[in-house]
N, C-alpha and C positions, 0 to 999 in steps of 0.2 A: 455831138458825141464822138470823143475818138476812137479808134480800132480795140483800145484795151476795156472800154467803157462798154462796148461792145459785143466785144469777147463774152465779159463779165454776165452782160442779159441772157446771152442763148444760153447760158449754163441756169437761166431761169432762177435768178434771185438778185431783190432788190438791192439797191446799195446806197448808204449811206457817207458821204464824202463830207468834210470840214466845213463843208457851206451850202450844199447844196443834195438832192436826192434825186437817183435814179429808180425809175421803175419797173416791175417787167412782169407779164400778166399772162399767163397764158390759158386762150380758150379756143379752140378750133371752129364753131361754131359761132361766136362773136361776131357783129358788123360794124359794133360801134363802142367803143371804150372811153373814157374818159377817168381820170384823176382827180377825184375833190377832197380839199380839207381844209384847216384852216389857213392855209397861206394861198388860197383862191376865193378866199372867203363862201367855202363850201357852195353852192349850185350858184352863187352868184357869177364865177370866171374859173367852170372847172378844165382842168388842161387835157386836150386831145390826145389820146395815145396811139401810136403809130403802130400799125403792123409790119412786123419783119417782114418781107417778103421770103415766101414760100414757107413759112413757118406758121406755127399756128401761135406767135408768141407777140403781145403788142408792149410797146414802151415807151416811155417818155423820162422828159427831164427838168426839175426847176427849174426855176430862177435862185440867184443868193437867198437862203434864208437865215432869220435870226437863229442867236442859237438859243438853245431849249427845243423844251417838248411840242412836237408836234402830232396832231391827228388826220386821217383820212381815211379814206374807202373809195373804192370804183364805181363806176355807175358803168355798167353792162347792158348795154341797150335799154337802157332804160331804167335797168334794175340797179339796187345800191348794195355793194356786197364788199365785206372785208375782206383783205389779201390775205388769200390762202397759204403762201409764202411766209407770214412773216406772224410769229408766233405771240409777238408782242401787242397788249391791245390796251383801251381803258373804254370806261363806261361811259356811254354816250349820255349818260343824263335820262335816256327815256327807254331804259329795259334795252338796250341794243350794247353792242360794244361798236368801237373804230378801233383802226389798226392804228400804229403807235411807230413813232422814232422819236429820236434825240439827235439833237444837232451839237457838235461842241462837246461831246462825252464821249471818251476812249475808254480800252480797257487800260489800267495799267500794268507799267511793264512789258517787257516783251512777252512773246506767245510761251518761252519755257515758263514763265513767271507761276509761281504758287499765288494766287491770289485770296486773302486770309480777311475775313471783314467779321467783326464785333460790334455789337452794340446793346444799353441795357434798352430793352422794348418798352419796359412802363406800362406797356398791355391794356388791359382793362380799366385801368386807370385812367387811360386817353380817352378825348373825344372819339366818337367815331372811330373807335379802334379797329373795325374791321376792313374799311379802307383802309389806313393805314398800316394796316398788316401786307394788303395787297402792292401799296406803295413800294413798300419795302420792299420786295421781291421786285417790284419792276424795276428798281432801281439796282440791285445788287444784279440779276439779267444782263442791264445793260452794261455792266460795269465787268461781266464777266468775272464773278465771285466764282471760285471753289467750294471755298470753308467758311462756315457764317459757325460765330460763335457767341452765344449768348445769354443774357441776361433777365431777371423780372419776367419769366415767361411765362403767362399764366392762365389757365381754366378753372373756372366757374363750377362750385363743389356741387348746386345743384342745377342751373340756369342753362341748357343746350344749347341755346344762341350763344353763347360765349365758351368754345368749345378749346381745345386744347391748341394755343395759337402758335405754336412751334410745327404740330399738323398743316393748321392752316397753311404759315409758309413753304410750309414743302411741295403742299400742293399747287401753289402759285409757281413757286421755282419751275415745279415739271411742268406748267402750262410753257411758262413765256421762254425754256431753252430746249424743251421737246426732249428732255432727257431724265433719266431716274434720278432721282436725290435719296439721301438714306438720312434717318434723324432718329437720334436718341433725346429722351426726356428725362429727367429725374426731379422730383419735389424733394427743398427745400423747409417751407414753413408751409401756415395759414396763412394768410394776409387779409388785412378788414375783416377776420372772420369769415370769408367767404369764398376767398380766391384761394387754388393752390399756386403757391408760388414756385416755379424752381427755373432748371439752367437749360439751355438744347445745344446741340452741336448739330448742324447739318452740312452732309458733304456729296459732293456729288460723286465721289468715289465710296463703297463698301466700309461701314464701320467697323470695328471688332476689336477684342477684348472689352469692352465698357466697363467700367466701374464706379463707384461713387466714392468719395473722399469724405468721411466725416472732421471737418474743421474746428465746428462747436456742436454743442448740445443746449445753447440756451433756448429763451424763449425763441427766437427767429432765428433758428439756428441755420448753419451757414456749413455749405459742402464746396465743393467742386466735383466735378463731372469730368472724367478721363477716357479716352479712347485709342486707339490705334488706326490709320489711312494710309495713302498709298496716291499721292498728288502727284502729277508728273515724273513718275517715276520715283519718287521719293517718300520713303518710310519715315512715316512721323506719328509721334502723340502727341495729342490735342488736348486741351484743359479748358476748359471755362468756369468761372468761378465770380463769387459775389460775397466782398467780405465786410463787418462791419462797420460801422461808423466810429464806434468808440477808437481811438488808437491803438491800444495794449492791446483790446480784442483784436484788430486787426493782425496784431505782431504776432498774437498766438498763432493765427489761423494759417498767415503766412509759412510757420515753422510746422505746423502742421499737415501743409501743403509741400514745401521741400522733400520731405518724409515721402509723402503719396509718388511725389515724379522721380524718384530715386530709386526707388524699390523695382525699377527694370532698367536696363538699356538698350543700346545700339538703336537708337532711333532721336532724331535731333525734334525736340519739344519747343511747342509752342502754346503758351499762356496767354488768354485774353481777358477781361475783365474788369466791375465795377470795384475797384479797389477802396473807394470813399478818403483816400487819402492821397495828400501830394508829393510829389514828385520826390521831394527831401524826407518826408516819412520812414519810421524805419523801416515799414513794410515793403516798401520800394526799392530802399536799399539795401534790404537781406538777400532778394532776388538777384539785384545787380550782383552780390556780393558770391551768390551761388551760378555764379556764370553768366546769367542772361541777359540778354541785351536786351533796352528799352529803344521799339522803335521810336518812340513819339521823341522822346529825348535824342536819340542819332540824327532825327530828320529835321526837326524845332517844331513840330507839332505840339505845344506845349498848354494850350486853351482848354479850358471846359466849355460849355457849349453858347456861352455870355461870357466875355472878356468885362471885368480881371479876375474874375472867379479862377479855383486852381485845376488844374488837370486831374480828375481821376478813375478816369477809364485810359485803358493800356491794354498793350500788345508787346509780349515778350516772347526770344527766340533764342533758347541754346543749343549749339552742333554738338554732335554726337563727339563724346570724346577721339581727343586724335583726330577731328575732320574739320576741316576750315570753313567760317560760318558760313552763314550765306550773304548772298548781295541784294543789299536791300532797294530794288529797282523801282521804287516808289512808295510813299505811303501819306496820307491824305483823308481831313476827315470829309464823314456824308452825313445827311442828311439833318443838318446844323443851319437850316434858315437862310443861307446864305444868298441862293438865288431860287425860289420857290420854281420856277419855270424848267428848272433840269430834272431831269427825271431822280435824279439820285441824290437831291441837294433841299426838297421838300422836307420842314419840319413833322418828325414823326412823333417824336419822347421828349422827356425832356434831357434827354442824353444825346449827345452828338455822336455819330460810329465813325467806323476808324477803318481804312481799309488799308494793309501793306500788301505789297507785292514783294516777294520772295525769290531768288534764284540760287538754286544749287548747283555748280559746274560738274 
């Protein structure tokens, strides 16, 4: 370990580096520490941790590991105990949790970056959705999300095991960043007869103003959800919304969405959403048309979540008039199958999310 590797431990938090993982434990009373997981193949070759001298702090360091998710926990003279340290965890399979990294997964963007992630959930509909509601939050955690915006989100009209899953994630969020998250809900339709279906916005900054957009009035009728935040310093209203499948209904819903983010200013807007149409659609392009930029389109993020299927989930972003947009310092879909072993890349929906990274100078 070098000097800054170093440094790093006595300040008492573990770190994760491009290839490899430092640890640092601290227990005044301890004789004997060790590190097991799966890249020691747990108590088969668990790695010794070293005590600072004069400190009551023990550490250790890998070898290269692969990248993806990895698990472990200490063994404390004896005992097996999760790092207290480190907020991030998953279930052991047998009622217990381990502690949790990622190898190979940054946030993106630099640290001013507004970090904005979308996606439609499919909720109850999923297997196993309640893992994968957890998923999701570990993922967006590690990815260091702000603003999660989204779709299909839904509880069970009379079923308490299947409870209002935009809750769920917030409460995951506050587990694995150790910080408040604030979330608004609104219902949309019935779905199956059984689900309420509607939009969430979660942000780890204060919501306010909130309101709801009526788009349509049909049978499955169709809103957006508006708010107002305060990311980085930056005043913004947030949108999520979920609009038809038919075309024309879409074009309504769009023009009646224009309407809704109009009707204030001085704050530079941001649209996320299952649009059900492509990228040439006019739906698409009434928004371009009303100022906003398609990230997916700026970046060439242009897939649905199975190539050659068409794009239609989206992230739009217009500056406040008279102010120069922002810079789009990343943007990149999750949780689209691609490599099931990263924390943020496990198929959840059947919608791929979308995370951009924003800067405003």
């Amino acid at each position: 370990m070098n000097g800054n590797e170093l440094s790093r431990i006595e300040l008492g938090c573990s770190v994760v580096r491009d290839a490899y993982a430092i640890f640092a434990y601290r227990d005044a009373g301890a004789r004997h520490v060790e590190v097991a997981g799966d890249f020691t193949n747990w108590a088969k070759a668990p790695i010794p941790m070293l005590r600072l001298e004069g400190t009551d702090q023990w550490a250790a360091r890998t070898q290269t590991l692969p990248v993806g998710l990895h698990e472990y926990k200490y063994i404390v003279d004896g005992r097996w105990t999760s790092d207290p340290a480190n907020p991030l965890d998953r279930s052991d399979r047998c009622g217990g949790r381990n502690s949790a990294f990622v190898v190979g997964v940054a946030p993106l963007g630099g640290p001013q970056a507004v970090r904005v992630a979308s996606l439609n959930l499919h909720t109850y509909q999923e297997p196993e959705p309640l893992q994968k509601l957890e998923q999701i939050a570990f993922g967006l955690a590690v990815r260091q999300a702000d603003l999660l915006l989204l779709q299909e989100v839904g509880e069970h009209q009379s079923d308490w095991t299947r409870p209002n899953a935009g809750e769920l994630l917030r409460g995951h969020l506050q587990r694995f960043t150790r910080k408040p998250w604030w979330h608004v809900w609104r219902e949309a339709h019935i779905g199956f007869e059984c689900y309420r279906e509607g939009l969430s916005i979660l942000s780890s900054a204060p919501l306010e103003s909130v309101h709801t957009a009526q788009l349509s009035t049909k049978g499955l009728a169709r809103i957006a959800v508006l708010a107002t935040t305060t990311l980085q310093g930056v005043p913004l209203r947030v949108v999520t919304t979920h609009l038809a499948w038919k075309p024309k209904d879409s074009e309504d819903e769009v023009k009646a969405l224009l309407d809704a983010v109009d009707t204030s200013e001085g704050q530079a807007t941001l649209i996320a959403g299952d649009f059900n149409v492509g990228p040439t659609g006019k739906a698409v392009r009434s928004l371009v048309a009303g100022g906003f930029i398609d990230l997916g389109a700026a970046s060439g993020e242009v897939t649905f979540l199975e190539s050659p299927q068409e794009r239609i989930d989206y992230q739009f972003v217009r500056p406040n008039a008279g102010q120069p947009a922002p810079r789009v310092e990343g943007f990149t879909r999750l949780f689209d199958g691609a490599s099931p072993d990263l924390g943020d890349r496990a198929r959840v929906s059947d919608h791929a999310g979308l995370l951009g990274a924003l800067r405003w100078a």
